[in-house]
C-alpha positions as CSV (number, residue, x, y, z in Angstrom):
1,X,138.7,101.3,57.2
2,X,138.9,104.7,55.3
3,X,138.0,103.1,52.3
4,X,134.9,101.7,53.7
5,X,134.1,104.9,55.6
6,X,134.2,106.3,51.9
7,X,132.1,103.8,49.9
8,X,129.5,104.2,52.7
9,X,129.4,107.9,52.4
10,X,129.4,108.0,48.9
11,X,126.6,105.8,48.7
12,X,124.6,107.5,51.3
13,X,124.9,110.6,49.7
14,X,124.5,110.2,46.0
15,X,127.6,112.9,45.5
16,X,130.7,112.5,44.1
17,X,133.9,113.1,46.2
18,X,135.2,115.9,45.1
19,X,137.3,116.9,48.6
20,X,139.8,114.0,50.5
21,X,137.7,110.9,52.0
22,X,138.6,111.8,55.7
23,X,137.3,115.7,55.9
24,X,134.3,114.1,54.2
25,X,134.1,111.4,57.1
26,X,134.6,114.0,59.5
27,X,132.3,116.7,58.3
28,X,129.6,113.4,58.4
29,X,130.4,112.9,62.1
30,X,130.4,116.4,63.0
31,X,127.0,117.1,61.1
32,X,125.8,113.5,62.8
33,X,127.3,115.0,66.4
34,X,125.7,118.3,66.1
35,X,122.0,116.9,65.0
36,X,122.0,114.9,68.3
37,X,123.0,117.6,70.8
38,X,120.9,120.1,68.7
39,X,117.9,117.6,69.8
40,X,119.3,116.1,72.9
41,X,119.2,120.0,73.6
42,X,116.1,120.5,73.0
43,X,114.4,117.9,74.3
44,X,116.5,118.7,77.6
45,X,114.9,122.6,77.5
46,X,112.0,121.2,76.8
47,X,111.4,118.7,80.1
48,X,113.3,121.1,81.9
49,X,110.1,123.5,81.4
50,X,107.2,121.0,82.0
51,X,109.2,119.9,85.2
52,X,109.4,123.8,86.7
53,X,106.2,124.6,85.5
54,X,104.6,121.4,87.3
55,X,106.9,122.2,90.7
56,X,105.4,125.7,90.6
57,X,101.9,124.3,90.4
58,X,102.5,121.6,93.1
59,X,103.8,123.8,95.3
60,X,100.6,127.1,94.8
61,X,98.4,123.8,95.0
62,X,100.0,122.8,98.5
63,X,100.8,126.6,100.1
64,X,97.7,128.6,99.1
65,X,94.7,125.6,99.3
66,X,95.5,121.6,100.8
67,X,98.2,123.0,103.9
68,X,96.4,125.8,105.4
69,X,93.1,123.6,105.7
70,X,94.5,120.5,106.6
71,X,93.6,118.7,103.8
72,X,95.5,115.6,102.4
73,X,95.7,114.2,99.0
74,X,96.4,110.5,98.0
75,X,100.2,108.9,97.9
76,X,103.7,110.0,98.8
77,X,102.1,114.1,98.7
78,X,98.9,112.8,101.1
79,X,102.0,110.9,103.5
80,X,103.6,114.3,103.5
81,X,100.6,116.5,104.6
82,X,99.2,114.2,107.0
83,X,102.4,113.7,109.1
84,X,102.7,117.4,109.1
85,X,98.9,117.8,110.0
86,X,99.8,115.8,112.7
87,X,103.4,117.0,114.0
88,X,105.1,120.2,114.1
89,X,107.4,119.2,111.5
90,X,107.9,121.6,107.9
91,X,106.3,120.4,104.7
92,X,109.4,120.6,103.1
93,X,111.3,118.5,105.6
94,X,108.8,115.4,105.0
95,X,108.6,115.8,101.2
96,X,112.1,115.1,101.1
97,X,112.4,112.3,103.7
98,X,109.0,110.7,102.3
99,X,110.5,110.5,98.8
100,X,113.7,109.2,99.2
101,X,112.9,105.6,99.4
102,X,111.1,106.1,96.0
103,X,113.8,108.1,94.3
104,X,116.0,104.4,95.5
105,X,113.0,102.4,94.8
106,X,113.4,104.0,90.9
107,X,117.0,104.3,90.4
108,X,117.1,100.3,90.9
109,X,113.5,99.3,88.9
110,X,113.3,102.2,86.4
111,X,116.7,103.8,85.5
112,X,119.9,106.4,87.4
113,X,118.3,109.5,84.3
114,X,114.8,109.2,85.9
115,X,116.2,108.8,89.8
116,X,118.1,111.8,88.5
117,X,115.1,113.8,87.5
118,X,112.9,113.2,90.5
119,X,115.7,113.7,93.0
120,X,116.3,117.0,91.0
121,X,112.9,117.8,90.8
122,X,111.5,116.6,94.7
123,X,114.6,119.0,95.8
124,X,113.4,122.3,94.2
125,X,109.9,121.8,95.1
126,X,110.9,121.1,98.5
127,X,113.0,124.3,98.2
128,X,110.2,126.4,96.6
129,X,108.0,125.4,99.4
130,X,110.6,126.3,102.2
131,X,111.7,129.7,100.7
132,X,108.1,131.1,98.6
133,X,105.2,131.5,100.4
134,X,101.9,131.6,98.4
135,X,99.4,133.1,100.2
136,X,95.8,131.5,101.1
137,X,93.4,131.9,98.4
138,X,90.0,130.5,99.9
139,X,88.8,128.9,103.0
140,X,86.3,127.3,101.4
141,X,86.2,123.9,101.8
142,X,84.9,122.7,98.5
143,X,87.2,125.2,96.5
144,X,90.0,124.3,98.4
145,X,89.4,120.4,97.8
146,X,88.7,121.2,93.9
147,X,91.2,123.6,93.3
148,X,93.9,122.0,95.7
149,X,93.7,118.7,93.7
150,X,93.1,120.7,90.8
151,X,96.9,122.7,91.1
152,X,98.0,119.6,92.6
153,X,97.5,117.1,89.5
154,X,98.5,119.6,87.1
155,X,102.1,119.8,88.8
156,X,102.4,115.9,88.6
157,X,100.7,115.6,85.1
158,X,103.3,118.0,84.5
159,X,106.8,116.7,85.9
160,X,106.0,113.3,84.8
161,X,105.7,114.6,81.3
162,X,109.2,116.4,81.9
163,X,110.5,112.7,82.5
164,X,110.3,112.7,86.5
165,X,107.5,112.5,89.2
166,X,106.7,114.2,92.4
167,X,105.0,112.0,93.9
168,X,106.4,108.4,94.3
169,X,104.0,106.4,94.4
170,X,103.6,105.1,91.4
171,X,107.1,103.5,91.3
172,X,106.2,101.4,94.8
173,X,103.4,100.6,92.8
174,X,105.0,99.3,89.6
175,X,107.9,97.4,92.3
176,X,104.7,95.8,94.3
177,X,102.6,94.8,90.7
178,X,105.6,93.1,89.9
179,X,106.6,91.6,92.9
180,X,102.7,90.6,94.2
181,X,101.6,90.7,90.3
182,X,98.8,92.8,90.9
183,X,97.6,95.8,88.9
184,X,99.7,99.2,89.2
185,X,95.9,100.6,89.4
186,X,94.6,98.0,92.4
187,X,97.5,99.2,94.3
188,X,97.9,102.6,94.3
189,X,93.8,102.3,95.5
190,X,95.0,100.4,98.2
191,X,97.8,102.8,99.2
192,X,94.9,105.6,99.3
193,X,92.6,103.5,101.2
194,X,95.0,103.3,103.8
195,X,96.0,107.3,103.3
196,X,92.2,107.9,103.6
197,X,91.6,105.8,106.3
198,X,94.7,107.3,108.5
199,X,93.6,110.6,107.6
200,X,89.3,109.8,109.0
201,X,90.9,108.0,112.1
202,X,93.5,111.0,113.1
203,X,92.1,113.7,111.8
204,X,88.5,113.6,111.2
205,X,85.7,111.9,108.9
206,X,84.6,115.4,106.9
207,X,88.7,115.9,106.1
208,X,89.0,112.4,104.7
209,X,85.7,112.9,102.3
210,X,86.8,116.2,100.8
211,X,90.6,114.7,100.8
212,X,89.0,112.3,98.4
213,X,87.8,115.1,96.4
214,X,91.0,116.4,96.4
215,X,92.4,113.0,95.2
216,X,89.6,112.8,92.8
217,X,90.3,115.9,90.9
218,X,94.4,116.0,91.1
219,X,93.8,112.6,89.3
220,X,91.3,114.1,86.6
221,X,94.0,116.8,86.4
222,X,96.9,114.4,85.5
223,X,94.9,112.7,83.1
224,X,94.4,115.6,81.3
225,X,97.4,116.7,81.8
226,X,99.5,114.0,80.0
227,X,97.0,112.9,77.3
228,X,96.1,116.2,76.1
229,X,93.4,117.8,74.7
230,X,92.6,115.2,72.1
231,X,91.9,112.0,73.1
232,X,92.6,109.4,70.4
233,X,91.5,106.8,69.1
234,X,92.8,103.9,66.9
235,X,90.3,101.9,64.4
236,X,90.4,99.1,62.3
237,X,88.2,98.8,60.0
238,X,87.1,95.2,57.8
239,X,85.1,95.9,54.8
240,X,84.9,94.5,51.0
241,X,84.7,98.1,49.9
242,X,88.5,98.9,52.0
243,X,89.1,100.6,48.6
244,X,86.7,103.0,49.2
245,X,87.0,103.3,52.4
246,X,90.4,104.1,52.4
247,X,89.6,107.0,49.6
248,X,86.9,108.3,52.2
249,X,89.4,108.7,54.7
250,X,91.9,110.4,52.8
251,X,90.3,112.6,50.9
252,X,87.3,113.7,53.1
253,X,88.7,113.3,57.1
254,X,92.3,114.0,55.6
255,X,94.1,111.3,57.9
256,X,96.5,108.8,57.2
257,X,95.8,105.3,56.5
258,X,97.7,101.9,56.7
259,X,96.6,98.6,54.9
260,X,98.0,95.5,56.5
261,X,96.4,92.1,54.8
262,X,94.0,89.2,56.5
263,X,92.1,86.5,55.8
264,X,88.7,85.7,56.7
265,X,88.5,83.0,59.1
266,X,85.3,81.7,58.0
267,X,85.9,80.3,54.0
268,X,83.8,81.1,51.4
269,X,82.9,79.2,48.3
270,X,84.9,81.7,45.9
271,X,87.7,80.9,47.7
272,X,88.9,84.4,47.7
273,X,89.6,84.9,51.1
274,X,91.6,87.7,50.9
275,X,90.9,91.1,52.8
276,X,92.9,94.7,53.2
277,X,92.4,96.0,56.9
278,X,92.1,99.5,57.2
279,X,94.0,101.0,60.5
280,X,94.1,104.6,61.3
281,X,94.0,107.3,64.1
282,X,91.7,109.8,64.8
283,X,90.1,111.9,67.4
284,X,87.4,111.0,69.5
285,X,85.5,114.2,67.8
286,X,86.0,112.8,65.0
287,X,84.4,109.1,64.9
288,X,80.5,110.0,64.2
289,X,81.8,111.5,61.1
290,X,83.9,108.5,60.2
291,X,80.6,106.2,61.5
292,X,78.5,107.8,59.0
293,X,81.2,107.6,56.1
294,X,81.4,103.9,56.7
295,X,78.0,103.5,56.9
296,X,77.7,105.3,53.3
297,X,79.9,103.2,51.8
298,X,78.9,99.7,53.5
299,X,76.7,99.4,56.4
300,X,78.3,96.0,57.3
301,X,81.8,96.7,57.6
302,X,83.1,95.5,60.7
303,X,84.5,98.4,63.0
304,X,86.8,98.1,66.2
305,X,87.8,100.6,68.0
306,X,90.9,101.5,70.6
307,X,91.5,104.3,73.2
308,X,95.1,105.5,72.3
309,X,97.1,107.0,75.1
310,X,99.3,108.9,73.0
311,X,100.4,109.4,69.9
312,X,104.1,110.2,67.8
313,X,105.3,111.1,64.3
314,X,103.4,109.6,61.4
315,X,100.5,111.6,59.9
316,X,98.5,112.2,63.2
317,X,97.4,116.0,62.0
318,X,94.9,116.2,59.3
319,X,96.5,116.1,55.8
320,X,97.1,119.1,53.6
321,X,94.0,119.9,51.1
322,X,95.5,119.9,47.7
């Protein structure tokens, strides 16, 4: 086993041994160890951050616009608010009891790390909102339905990009699209339909509508949230000038490229059938510019285009000038 340990190592590393075969071995593992905590690390500070950051949001969101104006939102939060709107109980109290059945409900369907993280994560913000008290910003309506879902969506956009939610919702609504094999996006409507429609019958019809415009822009907000700024998108791109193409893309936009081969599926005489496919990613900014570059080189190349929820590694950024 040493000896293998050592051929490997060698061979891997292009340099001859010129210390013993197992403090080599062991300086690999070590070097191998410390690489993985140094990211698992990282990543851990990392989702830690997004996760407080969204908890504190959530919670100025709740205290200082949606609680003091009986408002509700949609989902587990909108369950929360309206039994409190409609019993003397504390918001904190029925955050917790709301979401345990979907902390359960994603420990069995989803994993025990993310159970972890939203048991962690539903546990401060219940805490935050029993021990900090934000104070009321506005008591107008339409502010406090904008900005409410506003603060609101940003702390969900971002816990779920720390790698846990506040709101569990969404995993009854992954457990019911599988079970019922319905759409996560059909259900979770139907959740708030029923939210909404509690909310008009026990409190009133004018808090239900601007509770939907709380909805509305707490899910705008988590869009934005977890896909960023830049919204991409992916583009293939059929042409008999790919050559060129390809050339424009790399030298003028500066983004990456990959060629992956086809065939045409209707034959031509020639018989040269043959064809390089263009794929790369972009911004959305960025397509009229690549539109006009095609257009240039061969007006009819054959375009398709792909929203991309989010992108990793690779050449994404724009290429160095050289």
């Amino acid at each position: 086993m040493n000896r293998i340990w050592k051929a490997l190592f060698k061979r891997f590393t292009n340099i001859e041994e010129k210390i013993p075969a197992e403090e080599s071995i062991s300086d690999f593992r070590n070097a191998k160890a410390y690489r993985k905590f140094k990211i698992a690390s990282k990543q851990l500070i990392k989702e830690s951050i997004f996760i407080l950051c969204g908890i504190f949001s959530a919670a100025f969101g709740l205290e200082s616009f949606l609680l003091p104006n009986n408002f509700i939102d949609g989902g587990a939060t909108g369950i929360a608010l309206l039994l409190t709107g409609l019993s003397e109980l504390p918001l904190w109290g029925i955050i917790l009891l709301v979401n345990v059945p979907f902390v359960i409900l994603g420990y069995n369907i989803i994993g025990k790390q993310f159970a972890v993280k939203t048991a962690i994560a539903i546990s401060l913000l219940a805490l935050i909102i029993a021990n900090i008290h934000f104070p009321e910003v506005t008591d107008d309506k339409l502010l406090v339905a904008v900005f409410g879902g506003f603060f609101l969506g940003a702390g969900i956009g971002f816990s779920v990009r720390g790698g846990a939610v506040i709101d569990g919702t969404e995993v009854l609504a992954i457990y019911l699209s599988r079970k019922f094999g319905a759409t996560i996006g059909d259900i979770i409507i139907i959740i708030n339909v029923i939210i909404f429609g509690a909310a008009a019958y026990f409190l009133s019809i004018e808090a239900a509508l601007y509770s939907m415009i709380t909805y509305f822009a707490a899910s705008k907000t988590l869009d934005f949230v977890i896909e960023g700024i830049e919204e991409y998108i992916s583009v293939n791109i059929i042409s008999v000038h790919s050559e060129e193409i390809r050339e424009m893309i790399l030298n003028k936009l500066r983004r990456g490229v990959t060629i992956y081969k086809g065939q045409r599926g209707v034959k031509h005489v020639s018989g040269n059938d043959d064809l390089d496919i263009i794929y790369t990613v972009l911004t959305r900014l960025e397509l009229n510019k690549l539109n006009n570059e095609i257009a240039k080189i061969d007006s009819n190349a054959f375009v398709v285009m792909t929203p991309v929820k989010d992108t990793k590694g690779g050449m994404i950024k724009r290429r160095p000038l050289h």
